[in-house]
C-alpha positions in Angstrom: 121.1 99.2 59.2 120.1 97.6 55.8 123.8 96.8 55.0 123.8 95.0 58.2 120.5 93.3 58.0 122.3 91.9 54.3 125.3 90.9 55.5 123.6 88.9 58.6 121.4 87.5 56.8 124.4 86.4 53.9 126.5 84.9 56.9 123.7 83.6 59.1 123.7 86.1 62.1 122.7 84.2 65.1 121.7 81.4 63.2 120.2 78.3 65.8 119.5 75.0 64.5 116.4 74.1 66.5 114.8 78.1 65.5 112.2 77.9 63.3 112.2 79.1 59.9 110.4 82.6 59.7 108.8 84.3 57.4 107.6 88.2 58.4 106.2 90.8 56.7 106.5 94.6 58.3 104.6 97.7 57.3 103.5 101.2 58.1 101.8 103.8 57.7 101.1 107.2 58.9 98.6 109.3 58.3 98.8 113.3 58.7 96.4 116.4 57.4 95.3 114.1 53.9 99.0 112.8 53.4 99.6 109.3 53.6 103.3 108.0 54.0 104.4 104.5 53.8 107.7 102.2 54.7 108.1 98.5 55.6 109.9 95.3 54.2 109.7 91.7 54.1 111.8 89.2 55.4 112.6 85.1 54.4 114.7 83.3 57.0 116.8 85.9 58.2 116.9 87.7 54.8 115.4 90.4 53.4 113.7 90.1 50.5 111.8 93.1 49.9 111.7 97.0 51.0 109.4 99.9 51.0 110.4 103.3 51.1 107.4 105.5 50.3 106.4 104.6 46.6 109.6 102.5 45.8 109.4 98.8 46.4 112.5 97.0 46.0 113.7 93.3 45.5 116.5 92.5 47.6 116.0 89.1 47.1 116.7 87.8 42.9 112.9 86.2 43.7 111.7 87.5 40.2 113.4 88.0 36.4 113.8 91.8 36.2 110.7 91.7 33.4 108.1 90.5 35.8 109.7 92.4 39.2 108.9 95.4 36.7 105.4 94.7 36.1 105.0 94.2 40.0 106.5 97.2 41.0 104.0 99.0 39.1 100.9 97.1 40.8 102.5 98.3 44.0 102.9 102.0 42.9 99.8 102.3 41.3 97.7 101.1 44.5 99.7 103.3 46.9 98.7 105.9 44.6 95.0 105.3 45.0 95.4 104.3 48.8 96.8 108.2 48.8 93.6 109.4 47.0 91.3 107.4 49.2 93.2 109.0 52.2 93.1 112.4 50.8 88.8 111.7 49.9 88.7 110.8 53.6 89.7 113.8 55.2 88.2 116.7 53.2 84.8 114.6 54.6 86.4 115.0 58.3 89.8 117.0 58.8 91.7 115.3 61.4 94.6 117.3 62.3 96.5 115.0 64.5 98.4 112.3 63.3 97.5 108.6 62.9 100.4 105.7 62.7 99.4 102.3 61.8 100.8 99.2 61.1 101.1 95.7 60.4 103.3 92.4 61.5 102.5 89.4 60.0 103.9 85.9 59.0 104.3 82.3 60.0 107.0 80.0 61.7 108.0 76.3 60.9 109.3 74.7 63.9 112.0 71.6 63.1 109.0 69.2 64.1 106.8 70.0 61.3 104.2 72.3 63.4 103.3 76.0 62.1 102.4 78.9 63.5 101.3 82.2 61.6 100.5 85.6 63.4 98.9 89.0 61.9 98.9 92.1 64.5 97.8 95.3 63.8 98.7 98.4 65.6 97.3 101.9 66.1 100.1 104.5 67.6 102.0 102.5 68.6 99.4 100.4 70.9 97.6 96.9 69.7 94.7 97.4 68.2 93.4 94.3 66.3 94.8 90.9 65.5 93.9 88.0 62.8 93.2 84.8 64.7 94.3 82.2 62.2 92.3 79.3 63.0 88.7 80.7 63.0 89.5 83.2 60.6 88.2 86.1 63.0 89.4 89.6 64.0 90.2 90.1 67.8 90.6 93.9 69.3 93.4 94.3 71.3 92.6 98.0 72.3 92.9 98.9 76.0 89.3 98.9 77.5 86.0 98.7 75.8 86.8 101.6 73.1 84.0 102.1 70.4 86.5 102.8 67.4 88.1 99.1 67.9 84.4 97.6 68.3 83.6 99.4 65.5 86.7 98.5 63.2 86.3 94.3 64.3 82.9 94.6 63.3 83.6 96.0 59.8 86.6 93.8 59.2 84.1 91.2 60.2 82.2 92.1 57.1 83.9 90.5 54.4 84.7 87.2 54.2 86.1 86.6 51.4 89.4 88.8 52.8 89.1 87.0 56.1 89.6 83.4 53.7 92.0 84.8 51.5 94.2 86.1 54.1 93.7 82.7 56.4 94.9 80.7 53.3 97.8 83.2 53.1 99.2 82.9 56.4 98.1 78.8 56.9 99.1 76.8 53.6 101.0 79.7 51.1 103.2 81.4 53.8 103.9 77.6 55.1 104.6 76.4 51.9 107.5 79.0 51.2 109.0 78.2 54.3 108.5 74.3 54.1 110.2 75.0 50.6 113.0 77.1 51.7 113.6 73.7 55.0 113.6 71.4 51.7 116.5 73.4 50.0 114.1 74.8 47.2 113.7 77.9 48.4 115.1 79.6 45.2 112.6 77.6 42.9 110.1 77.9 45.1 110.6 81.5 45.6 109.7 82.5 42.2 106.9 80.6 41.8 105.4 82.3 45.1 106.9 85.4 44.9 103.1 87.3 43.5 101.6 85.9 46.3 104.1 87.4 48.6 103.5 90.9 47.5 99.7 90.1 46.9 99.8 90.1 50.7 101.2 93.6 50.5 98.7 95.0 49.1 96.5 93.1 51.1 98.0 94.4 53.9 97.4 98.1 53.0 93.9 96.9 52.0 93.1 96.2 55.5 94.6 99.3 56.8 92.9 101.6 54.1 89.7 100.4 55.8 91.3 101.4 59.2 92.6 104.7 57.9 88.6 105.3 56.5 87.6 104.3 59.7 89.4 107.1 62.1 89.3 109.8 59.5 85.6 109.3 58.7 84.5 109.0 62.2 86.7 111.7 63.9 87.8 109.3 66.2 84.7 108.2 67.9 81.9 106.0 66.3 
């Protein structure tokens, strides 16, 4: 699957002119008995530019100079790390013994007229569970019903700010920017100059569902 996902995105698979340009980010998580594991990957275009397998996070994509891909790599292992700890903390205060798979899609489109559109879904087994709406900067449950655990989870996203900003910025003006860059024929350049960013929003991402993680292990399932 990866060798195919490379070779479309070298020859242009499906390419349409009037598409927009895409930029998506994929991860996961599942969480089982105090183990966390994680996969996912990030995509430009069409192309992948970045994987996850478990600890290992790998540049498809020459984004980065080896030297600072190295340093990066070790920002990503060493928070997956504590994320682990946190997860193990978590359940020696309430054992849960069934499983728990999150994840995360999230991104932004330019259409060929110059209008955007960025998106950031979060789901829980499989199901929505939350999404970011861009605009007002404000988390929306998704959950089937009036569940207590989703409630509870918007309210505490709903908590900080700062992360609600951050991530609006993200998805709005830097996720835009890469792709506006990448329309231009800059994409390269541009790239490597945004390429921290990109995998900021990785750990961002695993931020946001380390809260969520806290959240159903902490409360048992029911708030």
């Amino acid at each position: 699957m990866l060798r195919l996902l490379l070779l479309c995105g070298a020859l242009g698979c499906g390419a349409d002119p009037a598409a927009p340009l895409t930029f998506t980010m994929l991860q996961r998580t599942r969480v089982s008995k105090g183990s966390s594991v994680f996969w996912g990957n990030a995509s430009l275009d069409g192309r992948l530019s970045h994987l996850l397998e478990g600890h290992n996070v790998t540049q498809v994509l020459p984004l980065e100079p080896p030297d600072a891909w190295a340093r990066r790599q070790q920002d990503v292992i060493t928070y997956l790390l504590y994320f682990g700890q946190l997860v193990k903390l978590f359940n020696k205060e309430r054992p849960i013994n069934y499983t728990q798979s999150l994840g995360c899609r999230l991104g932004c489109q330019l259409f060929p007229n110059g209008t955007a559109h960025s998106f950031y879904e979060v789901t829980l087994n499989g199901t929505a569970f939350l999404s970011f709406h861009v605009p007002n900067a404000t988390w929306e449950r998704r959950w089937p019903g009036r569940d207590a655990v989703a409630a509870f989870a918007e309210m505490e996203l709903m908590k900080y700010p700062k992360t609600t900003r951050d991530l609006q910025h993200f998805l709005n003006t830097t996720c835009v920017g890469i792709l506006q860059a990448q329309s231009a024929g800059t994409g390269k350049q541009s790239g490597r100059s945004h390429t921290p960013l990109v995998l900021g929003l990785i750990l961002g991402t695993f931020a946001l569902l380390g809260m969520a993680v806290g959240i159903f292990l902490c409360t048992g399932g029911s708030c």
